[in-house]
N, C-alpha and C positions, 0 to 999 in steps of 0.2 A: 504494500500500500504506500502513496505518495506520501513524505516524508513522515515516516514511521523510523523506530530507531536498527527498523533489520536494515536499510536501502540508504540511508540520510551517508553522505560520506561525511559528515563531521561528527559521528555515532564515538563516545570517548572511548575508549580502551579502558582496560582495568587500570593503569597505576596512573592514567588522569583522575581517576573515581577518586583514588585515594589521596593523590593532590587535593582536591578539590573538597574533599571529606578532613583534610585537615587543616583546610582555610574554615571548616565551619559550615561545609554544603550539607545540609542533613537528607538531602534527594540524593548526595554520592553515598552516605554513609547506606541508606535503605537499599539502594541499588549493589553494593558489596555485599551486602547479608543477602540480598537475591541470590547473587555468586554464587557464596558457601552455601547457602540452602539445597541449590541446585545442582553444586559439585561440578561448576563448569573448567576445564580448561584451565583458567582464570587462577585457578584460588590458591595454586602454590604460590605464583608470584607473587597474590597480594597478600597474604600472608609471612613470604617474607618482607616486603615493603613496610608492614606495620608491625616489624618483631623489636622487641624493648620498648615500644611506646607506651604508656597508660600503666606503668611498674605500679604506681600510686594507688590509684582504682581497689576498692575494695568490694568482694564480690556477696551478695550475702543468697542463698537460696532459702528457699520456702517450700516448703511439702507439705505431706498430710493428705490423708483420705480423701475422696470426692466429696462436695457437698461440704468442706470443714469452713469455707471461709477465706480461702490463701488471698482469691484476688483482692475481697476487700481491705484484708490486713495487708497488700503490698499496697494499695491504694490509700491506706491510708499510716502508712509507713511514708512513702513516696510526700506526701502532704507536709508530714511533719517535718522531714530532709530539707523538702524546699523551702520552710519558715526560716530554717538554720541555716540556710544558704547554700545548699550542698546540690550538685546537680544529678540527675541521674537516668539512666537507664537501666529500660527493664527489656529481659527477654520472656513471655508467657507461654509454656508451651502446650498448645493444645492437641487433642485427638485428630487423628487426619480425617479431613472427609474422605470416603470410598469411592466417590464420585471427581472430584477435580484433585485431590492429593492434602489441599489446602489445610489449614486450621478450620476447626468446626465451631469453637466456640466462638474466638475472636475475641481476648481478653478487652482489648482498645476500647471497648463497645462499655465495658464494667467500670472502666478507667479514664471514662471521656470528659472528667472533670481535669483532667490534664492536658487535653487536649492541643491547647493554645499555650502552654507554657513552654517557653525557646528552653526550658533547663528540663525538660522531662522529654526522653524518646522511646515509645511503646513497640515492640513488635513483637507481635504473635507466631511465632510456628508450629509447624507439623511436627508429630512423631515420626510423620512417612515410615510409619513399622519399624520403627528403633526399640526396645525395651532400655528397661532403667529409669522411663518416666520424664527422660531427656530427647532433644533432637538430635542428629547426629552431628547435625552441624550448628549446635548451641555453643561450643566450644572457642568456635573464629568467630561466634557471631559477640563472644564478651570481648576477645581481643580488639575487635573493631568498635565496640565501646567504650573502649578503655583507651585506645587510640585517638579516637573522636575527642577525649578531653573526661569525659562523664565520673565522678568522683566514687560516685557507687553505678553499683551494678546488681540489679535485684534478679532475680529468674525462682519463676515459680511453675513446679514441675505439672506434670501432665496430673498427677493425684491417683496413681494405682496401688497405692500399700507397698507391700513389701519391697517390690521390685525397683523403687525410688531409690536406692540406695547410690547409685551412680553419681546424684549432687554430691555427694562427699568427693567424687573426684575433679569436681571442679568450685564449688565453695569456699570461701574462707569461716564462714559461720553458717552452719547451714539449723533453720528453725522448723521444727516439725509441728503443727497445725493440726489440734483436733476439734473434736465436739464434745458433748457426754454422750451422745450416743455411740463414741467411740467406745465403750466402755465394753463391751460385750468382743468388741474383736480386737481388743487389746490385746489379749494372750496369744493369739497365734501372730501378731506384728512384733510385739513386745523385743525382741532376740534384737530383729532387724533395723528397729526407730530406737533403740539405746544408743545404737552402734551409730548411729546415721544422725541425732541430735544432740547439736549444741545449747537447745534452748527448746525447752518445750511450752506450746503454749494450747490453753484449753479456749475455745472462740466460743463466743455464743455462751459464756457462763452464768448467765440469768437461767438458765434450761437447769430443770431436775436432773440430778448425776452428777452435776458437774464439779461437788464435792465429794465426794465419792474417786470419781477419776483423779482429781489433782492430788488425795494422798493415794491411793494406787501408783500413780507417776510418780510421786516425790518417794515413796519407799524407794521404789523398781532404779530411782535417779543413785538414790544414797547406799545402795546394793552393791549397784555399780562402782561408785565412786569408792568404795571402802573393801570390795573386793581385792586382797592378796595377790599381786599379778597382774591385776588388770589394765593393761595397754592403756596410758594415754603418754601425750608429748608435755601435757601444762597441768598447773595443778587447776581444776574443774571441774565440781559437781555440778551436772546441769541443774538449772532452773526451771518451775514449773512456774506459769503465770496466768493469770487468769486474763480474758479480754473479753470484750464485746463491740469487735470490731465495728458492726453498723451504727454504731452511736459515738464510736471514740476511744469507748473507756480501754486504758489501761496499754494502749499505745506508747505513751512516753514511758511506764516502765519497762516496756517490752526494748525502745531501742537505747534506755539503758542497758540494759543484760546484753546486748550485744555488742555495743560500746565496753563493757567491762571485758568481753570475751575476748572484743579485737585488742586489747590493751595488753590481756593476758599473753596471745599468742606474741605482741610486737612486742613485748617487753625480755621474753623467754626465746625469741629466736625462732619457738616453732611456726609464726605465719612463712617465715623462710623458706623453713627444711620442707613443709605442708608443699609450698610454689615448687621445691624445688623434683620433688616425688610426682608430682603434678604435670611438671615438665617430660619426666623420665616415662612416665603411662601413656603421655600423648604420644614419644616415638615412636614404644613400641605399637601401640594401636597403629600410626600410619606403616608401620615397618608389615604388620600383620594383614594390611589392605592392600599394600603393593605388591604384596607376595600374593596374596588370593588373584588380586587384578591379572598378576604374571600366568596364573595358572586359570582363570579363565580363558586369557587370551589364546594360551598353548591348546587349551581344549577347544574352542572355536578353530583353530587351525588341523586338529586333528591330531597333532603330534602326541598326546597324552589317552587318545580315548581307548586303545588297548589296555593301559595299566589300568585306568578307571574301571571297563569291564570286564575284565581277570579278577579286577576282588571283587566285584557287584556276582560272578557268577562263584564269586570262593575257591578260586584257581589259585591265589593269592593273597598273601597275608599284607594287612596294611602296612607294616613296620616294613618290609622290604618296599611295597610299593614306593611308600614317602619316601625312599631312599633313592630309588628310579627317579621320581619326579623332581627331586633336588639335584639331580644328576642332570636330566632333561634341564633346569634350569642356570642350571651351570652355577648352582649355590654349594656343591659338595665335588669332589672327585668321585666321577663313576670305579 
């Protein structure tokens, strides 16, 4: 179509985007998370063009069940930020539609009291069948806010329980978000949101239960914390706190407790060692995708599809196969 951006010859290239995205164009910064989203071509270069910028940036996630509450408590997390002066973006990540790939919910929609604020930028994405409750490309889409300039960076996951656990690989504080009617499926999550919460918080605590759950939580916290052995980098009992997000309440002590947390990790060294373990999971993840990428490609080529069905027919054991195929890939000596 007549000047459309497939046909236009002054259509920018990626590392105009990111010029342009670090003059302050917030159509470049939207258009880059298109990129990553899409996994075009594109997204090594600009992802090394925006490597060490936005060090500063602090990342906070949000989780918890469906139905707990997260967007309104980022919404009005996000609120109080911007009284304090603090700029921010958020990434929300929603359910894919089955139909266009897209987001379904459309957090923007929950959050359109922000709308007009040049210090607040919303984007919603897809799961596109990711597990963990993340996007797959929620990752370059923080760097590129953090690049952008944005002081925090909020992301609140998709809400499937257990399987959430992934924000701890990209989080600095990550806040788990219930209800009281969490209370019944507390025990089979219990293992997973210990391990996964810096800060727990009950929403909606005008509702029956919800004393009830906050000592069940605050035990299950201090179990933890006083457990012989038990794994952490900072001294830490989590917090249980009570809110009522759609009215306000209990907001500002909620982003004390995380202000306390991030003080803890930057005082103690571990928000370092956290970035720095963070760093070391994302290569091997891309190390792990270019290696599948290499052995799809071999298998559209044809060269691997004997090995593949030798073991599909049990002519063949796996452990030798992967050795063929590391061979075929010229990753080992045959």
């Amino acid at each position: 179509m007549a000047g459309s951006d497939a046909t236009s010859p002054r259509r920018p290239d990626a590392l105009t985007l990111v010029e342009r995205m670090r003059a302050g164009d917030r159509l470049a910064l939207a258009r880059l998370i298109t990129h990553v989203e899409n996994r075009t071509p594109a997204v090594p270069a600009i992802m090394k063009a925006v490597h060490g910028a936005g060090r500063d940036t602090f990342v906070l996630g949000i989780t918890g069940p469906p139905g707990a509450g997260k967007s309104t408590v980022v919404d009005r997390l996000t609120a109080l930020l911007r009284e304090r002066g603090h700029t921010v973006g958020i990434v929300a990540v929603d359910p894919s539609s089955p139909f266009t790939g897209g987001a379904v919910l459309g957090d923007r929609i929950r959050m359109q009291g922000h709308a007009l604020d040049t210090g607040v930028f919303i984007r919603s994405m897809a799961t596109r069948g990711a597990f963990g409750g993340l996007a797959r490309a929620t990752g370059n889409a923080i760097k590129l806010l953090a690049a952008f300039g944005f002081q925090w960076v909020l992301i609140e996951t998709v809400g499937v329980g257990q399987t959430e656990l992934d924000i701890m690989k990209l989080a600095d504080t990550t806040v788990v978000v219930l209800v009281p009617e969490s209370g019944d499926a507390i025990q089979t999550m219990k293992a997973g949101l210990m391990e996964a919460a810096d800060v727990f918080v009950v929403n909606k605590a005008d509702r029956a239960g919800a004393p009830a759950l906050m000592a069940e939580l605050k035990f299950a916290a201090h179990l933890a914390y006083t457990s012989p052995g038990a794994p952490r980098d900072i001294d830490w009992e989590v917090p249980v706190l009570a809110t009522e997000a759609q009215a306000g309440t209990g907001i500002t002590e909620l982003f004390d407790a995380i202000a306390q947390h991030r003080a803890a990790l930057t005082t103690t060294g571990a928000l370092q060692e956290r970035r720095r373990a963070r760093r070391r999971d994302e290569l091997r993840a891309l190390l792990v995708d270019e290696f599948m990428a290499r052995v799809d490609e071999r298998l559209r080529a044809g060269e691997l599809a004997t090995t593949f069905q030798r073991v599909a027919d049990d002519e063949m054991d796996p452990y030798s196969a992967a050795q063929a195929v590391l061979a075929v890939l010229s990753l080992r000596p045959s």
